[in-house]
C-alpha positions as CSV (number, residue, x, y, z in Angstrom):
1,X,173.5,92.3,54.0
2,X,170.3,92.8,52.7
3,X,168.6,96.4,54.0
4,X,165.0,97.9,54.9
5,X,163.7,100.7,56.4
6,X,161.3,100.6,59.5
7,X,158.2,102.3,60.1
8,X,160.1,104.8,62.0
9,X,162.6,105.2,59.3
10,X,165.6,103.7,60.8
11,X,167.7,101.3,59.1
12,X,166.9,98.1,59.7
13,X,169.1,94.7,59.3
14,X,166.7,92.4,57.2
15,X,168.4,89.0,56.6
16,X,171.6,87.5,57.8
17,X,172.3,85.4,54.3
18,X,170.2,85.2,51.4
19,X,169.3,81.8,51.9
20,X,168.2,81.6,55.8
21,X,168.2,84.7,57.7
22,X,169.4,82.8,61.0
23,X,172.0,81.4,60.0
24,X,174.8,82.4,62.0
25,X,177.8,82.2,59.5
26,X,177.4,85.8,58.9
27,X,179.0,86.0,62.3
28,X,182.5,86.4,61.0
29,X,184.5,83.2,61.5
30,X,187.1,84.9,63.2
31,X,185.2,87.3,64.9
32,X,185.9,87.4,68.9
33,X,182.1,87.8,69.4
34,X,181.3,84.3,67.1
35,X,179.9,81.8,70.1
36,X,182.7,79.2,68.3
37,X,185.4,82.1,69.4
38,X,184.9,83.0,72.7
39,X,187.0,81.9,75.7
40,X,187.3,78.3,76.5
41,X,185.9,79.2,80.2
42,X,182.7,80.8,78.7
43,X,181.6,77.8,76.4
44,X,182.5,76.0,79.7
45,X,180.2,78.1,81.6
46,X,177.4,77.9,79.0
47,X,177.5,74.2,78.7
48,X,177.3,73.4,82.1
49,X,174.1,75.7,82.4
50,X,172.8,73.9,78.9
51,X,173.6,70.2,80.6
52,X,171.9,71.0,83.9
53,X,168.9,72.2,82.5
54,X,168.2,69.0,80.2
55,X,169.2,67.0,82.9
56,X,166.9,68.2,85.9
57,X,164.3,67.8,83.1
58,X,164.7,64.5,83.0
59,X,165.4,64.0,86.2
60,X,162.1,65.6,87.1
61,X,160.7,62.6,84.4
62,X,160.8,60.0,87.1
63,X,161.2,61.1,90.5
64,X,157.7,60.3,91.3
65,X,158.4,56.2,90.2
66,X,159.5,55.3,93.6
67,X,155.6,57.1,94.9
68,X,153.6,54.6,92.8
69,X,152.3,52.4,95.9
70,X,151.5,55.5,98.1
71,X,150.0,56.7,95.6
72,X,148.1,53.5,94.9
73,X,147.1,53.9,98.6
74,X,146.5,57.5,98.6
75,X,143.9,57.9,95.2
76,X,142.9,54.4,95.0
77,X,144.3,54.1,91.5
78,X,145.2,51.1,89.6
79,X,149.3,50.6,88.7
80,X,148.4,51.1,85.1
81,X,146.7,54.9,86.0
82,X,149.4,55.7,88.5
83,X,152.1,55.1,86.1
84,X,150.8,57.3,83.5
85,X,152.4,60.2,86.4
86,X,155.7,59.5,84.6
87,X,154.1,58.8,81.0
88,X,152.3,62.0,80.7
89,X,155.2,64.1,81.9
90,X,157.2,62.1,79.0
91,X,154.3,62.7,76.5
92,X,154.9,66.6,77.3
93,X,158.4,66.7,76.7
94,X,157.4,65.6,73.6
95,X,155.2,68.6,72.7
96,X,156.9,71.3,74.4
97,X,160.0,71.0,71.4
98,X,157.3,71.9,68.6
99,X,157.0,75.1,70.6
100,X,160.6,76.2,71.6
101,X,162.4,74.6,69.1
102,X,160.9,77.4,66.4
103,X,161.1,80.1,69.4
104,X,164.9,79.6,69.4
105,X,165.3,79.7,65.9
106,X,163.1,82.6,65.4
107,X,163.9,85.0,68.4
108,X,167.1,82.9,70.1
109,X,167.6,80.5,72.5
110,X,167.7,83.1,75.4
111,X,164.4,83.6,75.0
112,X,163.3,79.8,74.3
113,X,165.3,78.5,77.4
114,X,163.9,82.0,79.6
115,X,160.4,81.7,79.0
116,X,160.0,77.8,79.2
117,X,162.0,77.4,82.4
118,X,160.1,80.0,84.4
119,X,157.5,78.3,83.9
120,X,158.5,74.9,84.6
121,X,159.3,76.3,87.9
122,X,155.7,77.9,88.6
123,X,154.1,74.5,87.4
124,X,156.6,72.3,89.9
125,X,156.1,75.0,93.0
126,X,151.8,74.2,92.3
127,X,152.5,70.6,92.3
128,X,153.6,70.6,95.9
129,X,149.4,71.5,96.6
130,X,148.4,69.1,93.9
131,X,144.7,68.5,95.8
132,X,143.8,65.5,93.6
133,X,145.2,62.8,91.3
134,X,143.8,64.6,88.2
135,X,145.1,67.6,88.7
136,X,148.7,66.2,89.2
137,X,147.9,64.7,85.6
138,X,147.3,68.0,84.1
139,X,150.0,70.1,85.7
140,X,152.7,67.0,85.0
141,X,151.3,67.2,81.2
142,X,152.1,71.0,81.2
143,X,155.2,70.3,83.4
144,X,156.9,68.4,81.0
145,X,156.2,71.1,78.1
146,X,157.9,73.6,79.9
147,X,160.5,71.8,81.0
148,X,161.6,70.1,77.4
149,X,163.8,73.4,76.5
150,X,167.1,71.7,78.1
151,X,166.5,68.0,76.4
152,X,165.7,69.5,73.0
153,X,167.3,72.4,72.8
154,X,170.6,71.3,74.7
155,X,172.0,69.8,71.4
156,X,171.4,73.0,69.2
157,X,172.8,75.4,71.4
158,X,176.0,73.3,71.9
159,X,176.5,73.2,68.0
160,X,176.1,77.1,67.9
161,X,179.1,77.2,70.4
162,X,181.4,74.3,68.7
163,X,182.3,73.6,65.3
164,X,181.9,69.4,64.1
165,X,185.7,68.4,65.1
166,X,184.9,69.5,68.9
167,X,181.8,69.1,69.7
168,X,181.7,65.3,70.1
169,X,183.3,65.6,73.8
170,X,180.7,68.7,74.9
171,X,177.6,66.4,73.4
172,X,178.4,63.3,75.0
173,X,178.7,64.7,77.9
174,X,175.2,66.6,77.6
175,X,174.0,63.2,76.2
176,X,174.2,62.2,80.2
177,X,171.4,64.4,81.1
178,X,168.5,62.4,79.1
179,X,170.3,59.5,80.1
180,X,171.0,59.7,83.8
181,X,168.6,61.7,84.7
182,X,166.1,59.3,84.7
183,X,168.0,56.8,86.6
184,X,169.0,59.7,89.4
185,X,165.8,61.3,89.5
186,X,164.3,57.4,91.1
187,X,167.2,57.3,93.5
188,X,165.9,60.5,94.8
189,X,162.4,59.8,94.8
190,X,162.5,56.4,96.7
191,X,164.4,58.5,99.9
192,X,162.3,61.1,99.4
193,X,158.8,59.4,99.4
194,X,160.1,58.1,102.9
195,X,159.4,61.5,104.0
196,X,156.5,63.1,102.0
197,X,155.8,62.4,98.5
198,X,155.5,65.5,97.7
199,X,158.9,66.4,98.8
200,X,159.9,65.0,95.3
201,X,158.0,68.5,93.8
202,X,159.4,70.4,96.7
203,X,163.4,69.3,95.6
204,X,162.2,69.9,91.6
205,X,160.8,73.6,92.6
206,X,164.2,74.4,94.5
207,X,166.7,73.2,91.8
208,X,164.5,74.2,89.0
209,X,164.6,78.1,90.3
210,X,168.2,78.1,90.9
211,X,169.1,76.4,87.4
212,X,166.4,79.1,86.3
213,X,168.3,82.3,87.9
214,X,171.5,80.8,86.2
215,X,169.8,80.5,82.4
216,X,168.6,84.6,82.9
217,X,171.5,86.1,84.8
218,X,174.5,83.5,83.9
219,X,173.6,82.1,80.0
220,X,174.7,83.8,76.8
221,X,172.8,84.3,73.3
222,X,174.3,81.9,71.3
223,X,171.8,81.9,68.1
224,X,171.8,84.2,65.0
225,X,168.4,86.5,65.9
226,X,170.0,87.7,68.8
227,X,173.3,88.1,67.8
228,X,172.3,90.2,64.7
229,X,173.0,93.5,66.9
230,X,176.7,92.7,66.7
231,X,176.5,92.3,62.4
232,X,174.6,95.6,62.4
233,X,176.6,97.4,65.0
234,X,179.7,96.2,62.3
235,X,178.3,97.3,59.4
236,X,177.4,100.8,61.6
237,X,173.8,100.8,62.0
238,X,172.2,101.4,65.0
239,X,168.7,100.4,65.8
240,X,166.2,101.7,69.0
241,X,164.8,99.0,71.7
242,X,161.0,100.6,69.6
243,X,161.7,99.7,66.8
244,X,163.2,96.4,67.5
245,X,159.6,95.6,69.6
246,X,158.0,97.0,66.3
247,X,159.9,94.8,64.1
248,X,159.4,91.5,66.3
249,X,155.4,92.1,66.8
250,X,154.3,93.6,63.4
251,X,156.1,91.6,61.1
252,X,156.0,91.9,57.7
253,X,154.6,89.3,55.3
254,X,157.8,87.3,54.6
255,X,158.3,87.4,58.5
256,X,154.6,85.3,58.1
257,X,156.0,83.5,55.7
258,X,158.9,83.0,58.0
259,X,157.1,81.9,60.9
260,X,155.1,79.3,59.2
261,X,158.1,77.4,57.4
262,X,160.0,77.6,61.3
263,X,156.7,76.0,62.8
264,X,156.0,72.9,60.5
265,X,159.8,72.7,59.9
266,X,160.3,69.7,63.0
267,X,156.9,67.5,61.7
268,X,158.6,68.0,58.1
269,X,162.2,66.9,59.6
270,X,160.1,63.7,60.3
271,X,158.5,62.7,56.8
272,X,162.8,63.0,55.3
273,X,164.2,59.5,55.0
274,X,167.5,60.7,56.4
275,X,166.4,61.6,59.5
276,X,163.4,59.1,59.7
277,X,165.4,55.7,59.1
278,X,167.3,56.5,62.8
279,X,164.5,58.4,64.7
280,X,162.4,55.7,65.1
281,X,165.6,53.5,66.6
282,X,166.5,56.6,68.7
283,X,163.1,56.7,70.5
284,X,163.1,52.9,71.1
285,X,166.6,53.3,72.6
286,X,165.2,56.3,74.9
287,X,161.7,54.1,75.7
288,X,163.8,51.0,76.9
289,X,165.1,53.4,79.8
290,X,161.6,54.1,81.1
291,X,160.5,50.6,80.7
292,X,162.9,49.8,83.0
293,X,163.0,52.6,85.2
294,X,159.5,51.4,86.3
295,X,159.9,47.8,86.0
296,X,163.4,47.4,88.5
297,X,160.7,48.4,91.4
298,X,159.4,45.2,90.1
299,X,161.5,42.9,90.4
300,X,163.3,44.3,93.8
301,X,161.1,45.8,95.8
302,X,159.0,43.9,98.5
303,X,155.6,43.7,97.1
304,X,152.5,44.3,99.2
305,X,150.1,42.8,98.2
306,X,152.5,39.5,97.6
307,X,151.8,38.0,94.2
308,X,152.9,35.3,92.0
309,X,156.2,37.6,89.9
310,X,159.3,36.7,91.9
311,X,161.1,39.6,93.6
312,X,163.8,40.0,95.3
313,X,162.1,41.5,98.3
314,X,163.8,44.6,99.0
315,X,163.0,47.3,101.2
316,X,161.8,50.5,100.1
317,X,165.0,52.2,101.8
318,X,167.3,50.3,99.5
319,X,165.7,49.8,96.3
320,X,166.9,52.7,94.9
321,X,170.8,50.7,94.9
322,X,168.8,48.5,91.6
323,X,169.4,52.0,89.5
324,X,172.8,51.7,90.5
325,X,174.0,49.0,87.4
326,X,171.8,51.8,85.1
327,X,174.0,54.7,86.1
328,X,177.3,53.1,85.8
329,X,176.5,52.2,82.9
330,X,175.8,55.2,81.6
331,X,178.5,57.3,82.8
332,X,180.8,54.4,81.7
333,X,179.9,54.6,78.1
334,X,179.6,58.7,78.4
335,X,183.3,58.9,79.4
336,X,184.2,56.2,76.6
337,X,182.3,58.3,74.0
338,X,183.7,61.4,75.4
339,X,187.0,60.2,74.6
340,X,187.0,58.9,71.1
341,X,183.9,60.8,69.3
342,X,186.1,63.6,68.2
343,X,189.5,61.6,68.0
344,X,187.4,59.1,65.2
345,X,186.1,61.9,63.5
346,X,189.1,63.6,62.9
347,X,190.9,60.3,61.6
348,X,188.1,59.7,59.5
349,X,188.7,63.4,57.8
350,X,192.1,62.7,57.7
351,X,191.4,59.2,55.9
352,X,189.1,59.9,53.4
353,X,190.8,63.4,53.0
354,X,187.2,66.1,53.5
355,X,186.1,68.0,56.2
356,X,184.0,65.7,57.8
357,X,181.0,63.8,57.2
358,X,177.8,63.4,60.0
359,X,178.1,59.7,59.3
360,X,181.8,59.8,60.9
361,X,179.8,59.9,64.5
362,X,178.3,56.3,63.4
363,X,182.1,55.1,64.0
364,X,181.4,54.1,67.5
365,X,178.6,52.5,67.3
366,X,180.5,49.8,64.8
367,X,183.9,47.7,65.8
368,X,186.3,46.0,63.5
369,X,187.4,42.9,63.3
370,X,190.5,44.0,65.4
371,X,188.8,46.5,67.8
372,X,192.0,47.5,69.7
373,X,193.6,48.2,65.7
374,X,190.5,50.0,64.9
375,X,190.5,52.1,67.8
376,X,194.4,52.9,66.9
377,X,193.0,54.2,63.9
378,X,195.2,51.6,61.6
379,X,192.8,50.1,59.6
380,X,189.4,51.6,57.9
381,X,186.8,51.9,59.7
382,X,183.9,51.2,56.9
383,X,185.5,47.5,57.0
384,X,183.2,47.7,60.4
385,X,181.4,44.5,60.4
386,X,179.1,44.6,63.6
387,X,177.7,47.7,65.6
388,X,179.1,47.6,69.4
389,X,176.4,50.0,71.2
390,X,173.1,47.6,69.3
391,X,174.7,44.5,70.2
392,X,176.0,45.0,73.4
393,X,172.4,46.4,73.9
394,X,170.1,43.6,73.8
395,X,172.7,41.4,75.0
396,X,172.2,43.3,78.4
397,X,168.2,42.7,78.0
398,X,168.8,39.0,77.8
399,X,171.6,38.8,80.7
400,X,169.0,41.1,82.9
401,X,165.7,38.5,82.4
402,X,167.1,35.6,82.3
403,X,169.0,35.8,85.0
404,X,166.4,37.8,86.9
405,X,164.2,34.5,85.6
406,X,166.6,32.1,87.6
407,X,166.7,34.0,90.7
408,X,170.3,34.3,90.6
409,X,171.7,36.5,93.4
410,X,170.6,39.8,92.8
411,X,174.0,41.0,91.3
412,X,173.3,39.3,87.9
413,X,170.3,41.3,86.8
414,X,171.9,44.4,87.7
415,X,175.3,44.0,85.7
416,X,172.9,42.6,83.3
417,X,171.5,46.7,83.2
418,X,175.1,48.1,82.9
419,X,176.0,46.2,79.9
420,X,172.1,47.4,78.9
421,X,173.0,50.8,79.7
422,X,176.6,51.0,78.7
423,X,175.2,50.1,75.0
424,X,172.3,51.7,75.0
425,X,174.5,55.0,75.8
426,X,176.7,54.5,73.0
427,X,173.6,54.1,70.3
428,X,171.9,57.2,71.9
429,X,175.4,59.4,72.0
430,X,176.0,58.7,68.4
431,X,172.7,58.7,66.8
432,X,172.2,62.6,68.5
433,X,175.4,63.8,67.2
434,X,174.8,62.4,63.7
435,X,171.3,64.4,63.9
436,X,172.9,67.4,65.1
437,X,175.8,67.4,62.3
438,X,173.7,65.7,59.5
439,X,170.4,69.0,59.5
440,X,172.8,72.0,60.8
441,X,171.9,74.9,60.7
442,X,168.1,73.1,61.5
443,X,169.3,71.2,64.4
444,X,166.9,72.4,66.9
445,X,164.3,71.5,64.4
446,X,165.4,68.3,63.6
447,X,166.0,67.6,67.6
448,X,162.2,68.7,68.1
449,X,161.2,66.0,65.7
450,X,163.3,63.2,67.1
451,X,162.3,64.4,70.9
452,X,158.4,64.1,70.0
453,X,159.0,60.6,68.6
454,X,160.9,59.3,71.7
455,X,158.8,61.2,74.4
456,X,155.3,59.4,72.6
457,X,157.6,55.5,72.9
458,X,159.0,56.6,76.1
459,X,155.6,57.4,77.6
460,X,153.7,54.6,76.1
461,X,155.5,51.9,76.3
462,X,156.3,51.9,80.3
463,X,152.8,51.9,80.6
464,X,152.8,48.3,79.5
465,X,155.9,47.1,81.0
466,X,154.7,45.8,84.5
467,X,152.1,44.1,82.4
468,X,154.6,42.2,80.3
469,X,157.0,41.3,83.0
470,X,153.8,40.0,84.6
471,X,152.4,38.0,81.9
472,X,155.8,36.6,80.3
473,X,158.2,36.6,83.0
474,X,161.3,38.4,83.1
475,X,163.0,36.1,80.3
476,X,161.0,36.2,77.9
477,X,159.6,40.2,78.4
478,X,163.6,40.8,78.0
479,X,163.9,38.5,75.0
480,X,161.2,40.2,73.4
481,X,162.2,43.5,73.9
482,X,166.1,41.9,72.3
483,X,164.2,41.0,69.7
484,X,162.7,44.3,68.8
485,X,165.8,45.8,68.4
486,X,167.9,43.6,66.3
487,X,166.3,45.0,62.6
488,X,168.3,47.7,63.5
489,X,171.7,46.4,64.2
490,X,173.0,46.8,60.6
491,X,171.6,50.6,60.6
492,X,175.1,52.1,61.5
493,X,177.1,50.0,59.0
494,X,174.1,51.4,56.0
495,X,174.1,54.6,57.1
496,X,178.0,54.8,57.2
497,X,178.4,53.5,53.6
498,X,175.3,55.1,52.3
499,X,174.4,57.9,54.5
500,X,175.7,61.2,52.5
501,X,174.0,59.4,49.2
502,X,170.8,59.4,51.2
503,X,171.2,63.1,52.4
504,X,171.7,64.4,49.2
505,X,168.9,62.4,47.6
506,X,166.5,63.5,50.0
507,X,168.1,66.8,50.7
508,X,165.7,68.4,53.0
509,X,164.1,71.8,52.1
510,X,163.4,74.3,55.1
């Protein structure tokens, strides 16, 4: 390890390897103190804390859906204006990654996940006094900065605590948060709003602060910058809290140098083909959710004034049962991707005799001609010949508006947004563990740039979505939306056959 002496002349440890100096190989593989070593119970414990942080994050996204007529009432605002409540906070979960995500990788993800969730707490506890609509605008924008630690971080931190061959089961898992969240946090809200609206920032403030206590007194270090006191403490050198402080705020001019390549590292993860070719499919996936986590209202809920759109004329009490087809869905396809992630991935090693490949997580996405053979892992999977999670996908979008178009009993729409849900799942799942595996040890980074892409989609395009529905009906608006998606169906199958050709082609340069 390379050496330098501090101001005050102790010893200091300057890198961890010579090519990235957090990089957390240096932790001995079979070191007790590696994060991929410790006890099954403690990676357990740190998961858990990891999950529920992204997923009150995104919980917090749309608990305020089910308050857009009182708040119509309330600030005499226009739906268009009252939905940007949810699109802002989306928009700031987008920004807050290009802050944390070089945080974590520069001083650990203690501190990232410490410092953001505090915070997030402070701005959720002023929201309850919110005087105006404006200034719920500004603190939601800020809201959703601090609070986009858990969603973009969540995947990073897991990959510091498993190695590839286990970590499909712990991610797709954590996958639920960004996922269900959303759909939970508008069950809440509409039982909430039935008492005070502002209850829904009251709830946020209490689970917030407990999550908040867990990440400072519960949570372990999990990143290389922190952990560096156990290399230095085995290699004998000892270092004061002073000079540590000196070391962090006086950097030297490669610690500039440093700083600067960690900072413009996620807009650069963007710009690399590799990454860039499934991004832009990942934040359409996560936009479709918030399209129609505002639209169900829509289409069930009693409207008041009544207009020309056909409803199913629901109460407020029991609108929040049209999430439900959403969040079966979801857990449905979590549990199924749970189960086989790591199971294909080891085959795959097995069968084409490496230690792995990112493009292995694509597997599930794609079925072959015999799925139950496939899934027995007797024939080869890159004989995959259609993608299950981007077909079943927009087949859920059409089943949803057209029978939503017919006025079928209300059951048909909503196993129409399972199926949406159960594929829409599987795409997301597979295309986050492919990031994470394919930009190691930059996966924070590479998570920062896929997290502003699909934050920007997933808070502009809901602001559109009552308009569509309104203008072309729920057939066509779900047709369309099919449409959109089906340039991507072959993607999987590409990047499968193609994918570690593109990675080394475009290999990407932190």
């Amino acid at each position: 390890m390379a050496m330098s002496t501090g101001e005050s002349g102790v010893t200091i440890g300057k890198q961890l390897t010579s090519d990235h100096p957090l990089n957390p190989a240096r932790t001995s593989v079979g070191s007790p103190k590696n994060p991929r070593n410790w006890t099954h119970s403690r990676r357990i414990k740190n998961t858990f804390i990891i999950s529920l942080t992204g997923f009150l994050a995104t919980l917090a996204s749309s608990i305020l859906v089910a308050a857009a007529s009182i708040l119509r009432q309330e600030f005499g605002k226009s739906r268009e204006v009252v939905t940007l409540t949810t699109s802002i906070y989306v928009a700031g979960l987008g920004c807050g990654p290009f802050l944390f995500a070089p945080i974590s990788e520069l001083y650990g993800r203690q501190v990232a996940y410490s410092s953001s969730m505090i915070l997030f707490t402070i701005l959720n506890l002023v929201l309850c006094f919110a005087p105006s609509f404006s200034s719920i605008l500004v603190l939601r924008l800020f809201s959703g900065i601090f609070g986009s630690s858990g969603p973009s971080l969540g995947v990073a931190t897991l990959s510091d605590l498993f190695a590839p061959k286990g970590r499909g089961k712990p991610l797709s898992y954590y996958a639920l948060g960004p996922m269900a969240g959303p759909t939970l946090g508008s069950v809440i809200g509409t039982y909430l709003v039935l008492v005070d609206w502002r209850w829904c920032f009251r709830l946020l403030a209490i689970l917030v602060g407990i999550n908040t206590l867990a990440i400072i007194f519960l949570m372990d270090e999990t990143y290389a910058p922190v952990l560096r006191k156990v290399l230095e403490e085995e290699d004998g050198v000892a270092i004061s809290r002073s000079a540590r402080l000196r070391q962090l705020f006086r950097p030297k001019p490669e610690a500039k140098a440093i700083m600067i390549r960690t900072f413009t590292r996620p807009p650069r993860m963007l710009v690399n083909p590799a990454c860039g070719l499934f991004v832009v499919y990942y934040a359409y996936v996560y936009s479709i959710i918030y399209v129609f986590l505002v639209s169900l209202p829509l289409l069930y809920e009693r409207h008041d004034p009544p207009d020309a759109l056909f409803t199913y004329n629901w109460k407020p009490t029991i609108t929040g049962l049209s999430y439900l087809g959403l969040g079966c869905g979801f857990f449905s396809s979590a549990f199924t991707a749970a189960s086989l992630q790591d199971r294909i991935y080891v085959y795959c090693s097995r069968r084409y005799k490496n230690d792995g490949q990112p493009e292995y997580r694509l597997c599930i996405t794609q079925v072959s001609d015999d799925l139950s053979i496939a899934l027995a892992f007797r024939t080869d999977l890159d004989r995959s010949n259609s993608q299950v999670g981007m077909v079943i996908f927009p087949i859920g979008l059409l089943i949803w508006g057209w029978t939503a178009q017919a006025q079928t009993h209300w059951i048909g729409p909503i196993i129409g947004s399972f199926i949406l849900a159960y594929g829409l799942m599987l795409c997301f799942n597979s295309i986050q563990i492919w990031i994470v595996d394919a930009f190691s040890p930059y996966s924070a980074a590479a998570m920062a740039g896929a997290t502003i892409v699909r934050s920007v989609s997933g808070a502009i395009l809901p602001i559109f979505s009552d308009s569509l529905f309104i203008n072309l009906g729920y057939g066509w608006g779900g047709t369309l939306l099919a449409l959109v998606s089906l340039p991507a169906v072959p993607a999987p199958f590409v990047l499968f056959m193609y994918g570690q050709r593109l990675r080394e082609r475009y290999k990407f340069q932190p």
